[in-house]
N, C-alpha and C positions, 0 to 999 in steps of 0.2 A: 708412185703407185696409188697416187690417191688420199693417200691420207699423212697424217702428222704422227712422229712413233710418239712415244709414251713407254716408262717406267713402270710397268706392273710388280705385280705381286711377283708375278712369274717369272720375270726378268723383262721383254720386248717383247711389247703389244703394239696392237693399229689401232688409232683412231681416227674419227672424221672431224673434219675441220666446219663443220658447215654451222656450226653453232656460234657462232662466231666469238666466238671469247678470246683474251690473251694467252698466246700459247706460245713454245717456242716450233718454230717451224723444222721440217726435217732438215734440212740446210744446214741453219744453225746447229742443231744439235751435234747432226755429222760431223762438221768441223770443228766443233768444240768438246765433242768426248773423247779424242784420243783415238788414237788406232786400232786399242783392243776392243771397244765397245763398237767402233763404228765398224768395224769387220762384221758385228754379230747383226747389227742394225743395218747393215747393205745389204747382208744376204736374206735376211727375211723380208726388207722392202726391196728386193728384185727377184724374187723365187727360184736363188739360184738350183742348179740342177740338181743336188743334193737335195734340196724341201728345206724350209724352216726346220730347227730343230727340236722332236717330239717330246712333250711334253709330260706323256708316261712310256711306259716300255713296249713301243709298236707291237702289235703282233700279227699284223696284215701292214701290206705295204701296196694294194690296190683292192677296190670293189667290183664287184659285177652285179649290179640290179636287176633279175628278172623281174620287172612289174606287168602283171595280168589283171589289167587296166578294166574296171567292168565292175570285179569282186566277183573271186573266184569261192565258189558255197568248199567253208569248212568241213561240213557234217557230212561231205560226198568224196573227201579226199586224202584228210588227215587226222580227221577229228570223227571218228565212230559216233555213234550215240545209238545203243542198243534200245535204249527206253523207247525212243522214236518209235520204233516198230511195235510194243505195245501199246503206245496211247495214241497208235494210227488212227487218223479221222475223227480224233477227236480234239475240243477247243482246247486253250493253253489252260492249265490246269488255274485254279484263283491263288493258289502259292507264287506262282511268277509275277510279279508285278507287271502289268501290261504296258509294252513300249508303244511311244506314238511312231508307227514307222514312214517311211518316204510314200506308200502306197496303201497304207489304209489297212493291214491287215493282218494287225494285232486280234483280231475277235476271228479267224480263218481255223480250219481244219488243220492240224499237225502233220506232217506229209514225211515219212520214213525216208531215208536212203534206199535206194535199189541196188549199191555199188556192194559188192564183198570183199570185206576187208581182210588181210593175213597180215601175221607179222614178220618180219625179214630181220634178217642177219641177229649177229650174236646179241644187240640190244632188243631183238623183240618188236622192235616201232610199228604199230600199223598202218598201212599205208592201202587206200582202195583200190580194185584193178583197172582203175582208171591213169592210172600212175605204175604201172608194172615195173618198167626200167628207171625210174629213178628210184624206186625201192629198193632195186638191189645199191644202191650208197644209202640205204639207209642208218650204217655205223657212223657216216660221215656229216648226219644232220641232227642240227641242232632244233626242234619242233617247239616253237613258240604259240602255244595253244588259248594263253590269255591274253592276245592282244586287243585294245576299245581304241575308241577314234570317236573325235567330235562332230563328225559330218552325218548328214541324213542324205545326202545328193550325191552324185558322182564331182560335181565341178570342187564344190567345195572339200569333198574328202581325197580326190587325187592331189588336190592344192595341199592339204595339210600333210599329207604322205611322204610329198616332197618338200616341203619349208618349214611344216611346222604349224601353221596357220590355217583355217580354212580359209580366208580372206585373204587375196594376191596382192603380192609386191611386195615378201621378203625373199631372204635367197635361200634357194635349194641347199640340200644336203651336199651334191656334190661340188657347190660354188662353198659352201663352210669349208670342206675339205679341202679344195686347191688355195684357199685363201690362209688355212691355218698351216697344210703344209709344202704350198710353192710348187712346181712339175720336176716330174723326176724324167723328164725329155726334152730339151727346149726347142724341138724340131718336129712337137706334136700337139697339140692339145691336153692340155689335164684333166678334161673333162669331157666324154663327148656321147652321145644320144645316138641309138640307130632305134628306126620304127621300123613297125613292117608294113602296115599301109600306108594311113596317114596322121596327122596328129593327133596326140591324145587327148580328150576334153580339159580345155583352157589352155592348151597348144603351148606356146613357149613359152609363158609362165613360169612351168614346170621345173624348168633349168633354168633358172633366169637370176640373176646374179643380185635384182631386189635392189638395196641400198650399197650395197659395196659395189668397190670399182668396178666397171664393166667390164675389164679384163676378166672376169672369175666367170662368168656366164659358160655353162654349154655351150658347146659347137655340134651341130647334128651330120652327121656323118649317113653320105645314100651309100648303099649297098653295091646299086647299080653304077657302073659310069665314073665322071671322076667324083670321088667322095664330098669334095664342095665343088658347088657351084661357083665357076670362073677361075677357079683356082689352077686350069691350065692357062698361061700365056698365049698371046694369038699368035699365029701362025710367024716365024722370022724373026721373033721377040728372042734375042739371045740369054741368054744368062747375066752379062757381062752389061747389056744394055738396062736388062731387070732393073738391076741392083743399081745403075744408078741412076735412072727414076726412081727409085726407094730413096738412096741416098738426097735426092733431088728435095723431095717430099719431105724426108726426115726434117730438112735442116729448113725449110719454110714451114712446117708446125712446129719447132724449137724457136724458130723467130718469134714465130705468133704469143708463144707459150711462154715468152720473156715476161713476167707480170702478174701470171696468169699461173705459177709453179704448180699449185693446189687443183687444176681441175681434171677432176677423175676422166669426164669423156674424151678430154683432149688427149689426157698420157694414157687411157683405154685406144685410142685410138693407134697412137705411134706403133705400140706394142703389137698389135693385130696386125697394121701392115707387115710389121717385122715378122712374126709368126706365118704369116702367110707363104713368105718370101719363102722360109725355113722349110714351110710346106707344100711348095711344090714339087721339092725333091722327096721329100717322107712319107707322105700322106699316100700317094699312090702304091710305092712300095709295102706300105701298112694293109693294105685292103686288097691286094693284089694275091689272088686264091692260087693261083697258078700251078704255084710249086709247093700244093701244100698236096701230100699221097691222094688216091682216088679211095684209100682204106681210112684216110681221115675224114674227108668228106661223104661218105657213107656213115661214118660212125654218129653224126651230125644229122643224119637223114637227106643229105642234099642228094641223094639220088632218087628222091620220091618227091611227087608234088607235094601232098599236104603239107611235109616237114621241108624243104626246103625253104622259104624263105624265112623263118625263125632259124634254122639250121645253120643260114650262112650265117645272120647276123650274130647266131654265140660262134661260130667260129672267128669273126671280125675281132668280138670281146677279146677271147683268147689269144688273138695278135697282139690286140691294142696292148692290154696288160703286161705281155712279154716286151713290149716296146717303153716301156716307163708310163702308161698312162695309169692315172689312180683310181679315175672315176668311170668308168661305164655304165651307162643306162640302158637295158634294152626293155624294148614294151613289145607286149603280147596281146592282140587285141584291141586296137585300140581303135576308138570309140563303141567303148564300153560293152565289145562283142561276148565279155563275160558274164553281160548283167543280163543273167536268167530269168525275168519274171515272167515269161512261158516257157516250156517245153524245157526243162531242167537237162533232160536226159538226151538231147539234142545236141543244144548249145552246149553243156560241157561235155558231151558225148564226142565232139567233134577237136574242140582247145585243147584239150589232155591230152589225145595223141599228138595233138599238132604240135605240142609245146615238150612231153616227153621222153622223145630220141632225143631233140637238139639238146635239153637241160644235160640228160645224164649222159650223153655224148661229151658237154663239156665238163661234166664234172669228171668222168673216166678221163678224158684228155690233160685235163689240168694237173691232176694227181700223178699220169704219168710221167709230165714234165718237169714234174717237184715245185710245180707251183701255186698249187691248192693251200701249201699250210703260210703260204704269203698273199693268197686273195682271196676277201673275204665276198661267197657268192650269198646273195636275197633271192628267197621266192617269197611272191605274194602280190596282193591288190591293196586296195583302199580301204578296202572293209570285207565281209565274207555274207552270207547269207541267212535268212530267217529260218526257222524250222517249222513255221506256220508257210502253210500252201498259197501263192499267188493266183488265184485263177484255181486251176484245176490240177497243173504240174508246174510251176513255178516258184519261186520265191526271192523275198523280196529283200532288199538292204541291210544286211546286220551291223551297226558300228561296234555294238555292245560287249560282241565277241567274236574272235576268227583268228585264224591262225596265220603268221607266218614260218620260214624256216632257213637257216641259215646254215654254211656251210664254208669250212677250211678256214684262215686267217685269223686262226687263233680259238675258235670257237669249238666248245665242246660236244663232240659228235656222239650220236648214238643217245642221245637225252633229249627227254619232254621237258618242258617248262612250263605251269602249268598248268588250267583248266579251263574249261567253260563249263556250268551247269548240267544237267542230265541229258538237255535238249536241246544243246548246244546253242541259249538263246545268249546270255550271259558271262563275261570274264570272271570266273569265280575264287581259282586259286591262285594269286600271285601275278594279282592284274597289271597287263605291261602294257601301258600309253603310248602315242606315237612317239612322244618327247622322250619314252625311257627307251625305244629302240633306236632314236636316234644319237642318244646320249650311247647308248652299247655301242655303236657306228664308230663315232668318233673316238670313243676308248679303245677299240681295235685298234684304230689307225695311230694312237701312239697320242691321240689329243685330250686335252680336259674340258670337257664340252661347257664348265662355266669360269674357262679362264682362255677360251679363244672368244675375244669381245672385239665390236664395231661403235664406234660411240657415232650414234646418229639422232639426231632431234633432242640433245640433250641429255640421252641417256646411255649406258655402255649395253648394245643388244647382242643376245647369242643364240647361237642356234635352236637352243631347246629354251626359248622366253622363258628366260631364270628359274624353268622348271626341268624337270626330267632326273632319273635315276639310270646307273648304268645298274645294267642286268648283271649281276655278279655272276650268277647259276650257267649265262653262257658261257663265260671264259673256259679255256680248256687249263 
């Protein structure tokens, strides 16, 4: 799989070899640890279908990313801010410390919300009537209202949203997770991305497996058609002939690979053709709406344009995850159709409906299926929006503060986490970095986010760069 094990703290870790020092190679070790250790060390270097064994007490055993790719404005959706409509049209007061923002416009008029907000169910949450039906789950969300982020751009802050970095070419969140805990499908992807138009700014990046084996990388998953490309056979191509050109293949990259034990792209590679094979029969089956009720696909919104193609693809989510996958990505908008800096009342005028049937479609559905208190679902973007005016009705990039909110897989519903400043410019109470929600991420999922390590260039790297805190306040 890539790498050389290692003895940790923890028991079996992965490391890279590429540093080149004395080590003992997986080989050796295997055959020289005995039976009972090399049981434990074959099953986390081959991902058997079970997953590597978790590290603290799982309490999700798949995610679902809604990312509303753009930066979707807090202060219009989950995060009130009454003051706003007092110190309307006027400058940020000199108390705020003036941000440099992406668009100049820190020294701008304060611009109110126009949405109305109420609060829903027995916790109270409020939520704007820009978001109606997913309000009514609002016992079921956990509202992360202090969240900051290092980016001023969209490239660089969807980059760090998903690896951590704003600078590309580590691995995504959901490549941490299939690499710390193996697929619980071996006849699907562990990891897989659906878009609704086209790719998201810095494109596959996003999901891109960075330094660890290429096996961990996303797989994007179309909606439309067959779900990967060429992944049907051509015409007359039997089953039986399939597989042994696979077979064929296998055992000439095994020759080659004689020498060569240690290279990730090469055992990336065997692996994929192998996954492929698996999924030609799975993959369709997965995505295949067919025989799913005409009352479930309404609940989704697929019988309405707007909501329809967010609609199908949280329905797709909700297959995939009944099928063993752990990681789902779905994006909302993307190329950056959230980033408001004109016409606020427009653009999200238009994404909030578009996005909330399908969300609280899947979130009613999941809960019905008993699957909600085992998948941990995300909403949110990159960053959220300024409470100084763009323009005339716009606004412009907020890292400082915005909310996101999570929901089932262990997380405590019906709670704020939490604050931003009066004017929503600022993380002010209980400020959560990208590194500490992804550090919460991986603590759902049963991981310790600085004891899943990659030793690459000399150093042992983890998903939250040797920083980040899990959010205690989330767990339920």
């Amino acid at each position: 799989m890539g790498g050389d094990v290692a003895l940790t703290a923890n028991g079996i870790g992965k490391v890279n070899n590429t540093d080149h020092v004395p080590t003992v190679t997986r080989r050796d070790l295997l055959l020289g640890a005995g039976a009972g250790l090399g049981t434990v060390a074959l099953a986390a270097l081959l991902g058997e279908s079970a997953g590597a064994t978790p590290q603290t007490a799982a309490r999700a055993k798949s995610v679902i990313w809604l990312f509303m790719e753009g930066g979707p404005s807090h202060i219009d959706t989950f995060d009130p801010k009454p003051e706003l409509l007092r110190l309307a049209g006027q400058p940020l007061p000199p108390s705020f410390k003036r941000p440099i923002t992406a668009m100049g416009v820190a020294g701008n008029a304060l611009l109110p919300s126009k949405r109305t907000f109420k609060q829903y169910g027995q916790s109270g949450i409020p939520v704007s009537n820009w978001y109606p039906l997913v309000a009514e789950h609002a016992d079921d969300l956990c509202v992360l209202r202090s969240c900051w982020a290092d980016g001023l751009n969209h490239v660089g802050s969807v980059c760090q949203m998903n690896t951590g970095e704003i600078l590309a070419g580590r691995p995504s969140m959901g490549s941490w997770v299939q690499y710390g805990l193996g697929s619980a499908n071996s006849n699907l992807p562990a990891y897989v991305v659906l878009l609704d138009e086209r790719e998201p700014i810095g494109g596959t990046k996003n999901w891109s497996a960075g330094f660890l084996p290429a096996q961990y990388q996303g797989t994007q998953f179309r909606a439309d058609g067959s779900p990967i490309l060429n992944l049907k056979p051509p015409e007359g191509v039997s089953d039986a002939r399939q597989r042994a050109k696979l077979e064929l293949l296998r055992e000439v990259n095994r020759q080659h690979q004689r020498g060569r034990e240690d290279d990730q792209t090469l055992e990336a590679r065997i692996a994929s053709y192998e996954l492929a094979f698996r999924m030609q029969s799975a993959a369709p089956e997965a995505v295949d709406l067919a025989g799913e009720s005409e009352a479930t696909k309404q609940l989704y919104g697929m019988d309405r344009d707007l909501t329809r193609k967010f609609g199908t693809n949280c329905l797709l989510a909700r297959r995939l995850v009944e099928r063993g996958v752990r990681f789902v990505q779905l994006y909302c908008g993307t190329g950056s159709q959230w980033d408001a800096h004109a016409d606020i009342e427009g653009n999200h005028g238009k994404l909030c409906p578009l996005s909330d049937r399908p969300i609280a479609g899947l979130l009613t559905d999941l809960k019905a299926r008993g699957l909600l208190k085992d998948t941990l679902v995300i909403w949110g973007g990159e960053f959220g929006r300024t409470p100084m005016t763009e323009g005339t009705n716009g606004r412009d990039h907020n890292p400082w503060g915005f909310t996101i909110w999570m929901a089932g897989g262990g997380t405590a519903g019906g709670k704020i986490i939490g604050s931003t400043d009066s004017v929503g410019l600022r993380a002010q109470e209980n400020p959560v970095h990208v590194h500490d929600i992804h550090a919460t991420i991986m603590h759902l999922m049963g991981l310790n986010h600085l004891k899943v390590t990659f030793r690459h260039n000399g150093r042992d790297e983890r998903a939250t760069v040797n920083g980040g805190r899990v959010v205690r306040a989330v767990l339920a």
